[in-house]
C-alpha positions as CSV (number, residue, x, y, z in Angstrom):
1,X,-13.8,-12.9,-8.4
2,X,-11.5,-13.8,-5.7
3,X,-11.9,-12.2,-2.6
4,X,-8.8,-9.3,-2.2
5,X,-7.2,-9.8,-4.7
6,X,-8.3,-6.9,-7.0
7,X,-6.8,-4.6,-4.1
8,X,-3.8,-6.6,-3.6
9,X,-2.9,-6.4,-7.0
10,X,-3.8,-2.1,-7.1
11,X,-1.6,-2.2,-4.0
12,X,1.3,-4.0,-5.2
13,X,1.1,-1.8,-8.6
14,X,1.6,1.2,-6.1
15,X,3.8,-0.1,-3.9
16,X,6.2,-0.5,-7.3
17,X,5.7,2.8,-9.0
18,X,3.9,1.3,-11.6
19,X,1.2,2.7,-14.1
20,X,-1.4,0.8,-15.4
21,X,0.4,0.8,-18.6
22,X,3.5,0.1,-17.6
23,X,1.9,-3.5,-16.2
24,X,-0.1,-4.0,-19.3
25,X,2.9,-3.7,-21.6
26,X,5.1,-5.8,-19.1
27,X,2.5,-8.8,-19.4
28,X,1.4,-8.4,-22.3
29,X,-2.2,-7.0,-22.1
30,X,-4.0,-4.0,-22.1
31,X,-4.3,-1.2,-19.7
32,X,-7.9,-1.9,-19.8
33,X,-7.2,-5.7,-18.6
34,X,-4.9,-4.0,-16.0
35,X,-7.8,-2.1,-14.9
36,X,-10.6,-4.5,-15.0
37,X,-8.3,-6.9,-12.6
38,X,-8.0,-4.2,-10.4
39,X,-11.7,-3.1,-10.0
40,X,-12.6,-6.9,-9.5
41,X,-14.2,-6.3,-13.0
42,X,-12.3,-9.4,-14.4
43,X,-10.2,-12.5,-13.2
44,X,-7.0,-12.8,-14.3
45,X,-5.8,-16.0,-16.1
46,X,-3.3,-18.1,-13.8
47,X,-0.8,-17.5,-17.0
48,X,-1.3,-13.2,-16.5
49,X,-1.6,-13.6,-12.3
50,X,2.0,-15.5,-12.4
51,X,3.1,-12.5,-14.6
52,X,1.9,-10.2,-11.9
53,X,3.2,-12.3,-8.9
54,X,6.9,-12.1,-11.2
55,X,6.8,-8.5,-12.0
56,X,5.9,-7.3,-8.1
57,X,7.7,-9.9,-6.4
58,X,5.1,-11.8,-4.6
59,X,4.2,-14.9,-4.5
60,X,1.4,-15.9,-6.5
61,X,-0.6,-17.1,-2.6
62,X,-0.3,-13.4,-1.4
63,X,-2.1,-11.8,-4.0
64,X,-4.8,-14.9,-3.8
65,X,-4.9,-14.6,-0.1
66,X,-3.7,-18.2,0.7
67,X,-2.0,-18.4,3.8
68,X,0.2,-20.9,6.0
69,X,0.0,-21.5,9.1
70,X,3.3,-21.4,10.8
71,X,4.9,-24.3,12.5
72,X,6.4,-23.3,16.2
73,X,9.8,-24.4,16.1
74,X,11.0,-25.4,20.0
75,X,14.7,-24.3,20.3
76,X,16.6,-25.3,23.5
77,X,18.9,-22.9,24.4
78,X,19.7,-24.7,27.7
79,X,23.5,-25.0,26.4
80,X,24.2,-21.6,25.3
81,X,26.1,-19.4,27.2
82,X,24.5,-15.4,27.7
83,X,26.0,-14.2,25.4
84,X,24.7,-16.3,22.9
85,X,21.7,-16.1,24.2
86,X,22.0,-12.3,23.7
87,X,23.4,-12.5,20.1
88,X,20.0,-15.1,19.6
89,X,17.5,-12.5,20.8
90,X,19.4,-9.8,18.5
91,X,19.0,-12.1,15.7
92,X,15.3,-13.0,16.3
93,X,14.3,-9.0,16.8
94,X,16.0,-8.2,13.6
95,X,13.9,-10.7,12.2
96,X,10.4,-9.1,13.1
């Protein structure tokens, strides 16, 4: 089994008002498979964990824990007058 991801995938069912059966019948499998992947009982094929990534709108790397590290990205704002500068910090808080 891969580590988290029979939580991640009982959490993203949740998080999408989703039964059990309601995921079984959208990828075609039953709400036992649906259970079994969510105890960690089972591992789901890559064909039925791209399903699941589709249907709950993640990315197939979330629900197998893979993460990125992010690049820093240098910005010089040297030129910009304050008010830009202002209308850049808005933008960047939205953003968190």
């Amino acid at each position: 089994m891969i580590y988290g991801l029979a939580e991640k995938l009982a959490l993203s069912r949740k998080k999408n008002k989703l039964s059990q059966a309601q995921v079984a019948k959208h990828i075609g499998v039953s709400p036992s498979a649906v259970s079994a992947y969510e105890l960690g009982e089972v591992t789901p094929s890559l064909e039925i964990l791209m399903k699941l990534a589709n249907l709950y709108r993640v990315s197939a790397d979330y629900l197998l824990g893979i993460s990125y590290p992010r690049e820093s990205v240098a910005l010089d704002t040297s030129k910009l007058t304050k008010q830009q500068l202002v209308a850049l910090q808005n933008l960047i808080d939205t953003m968190r």
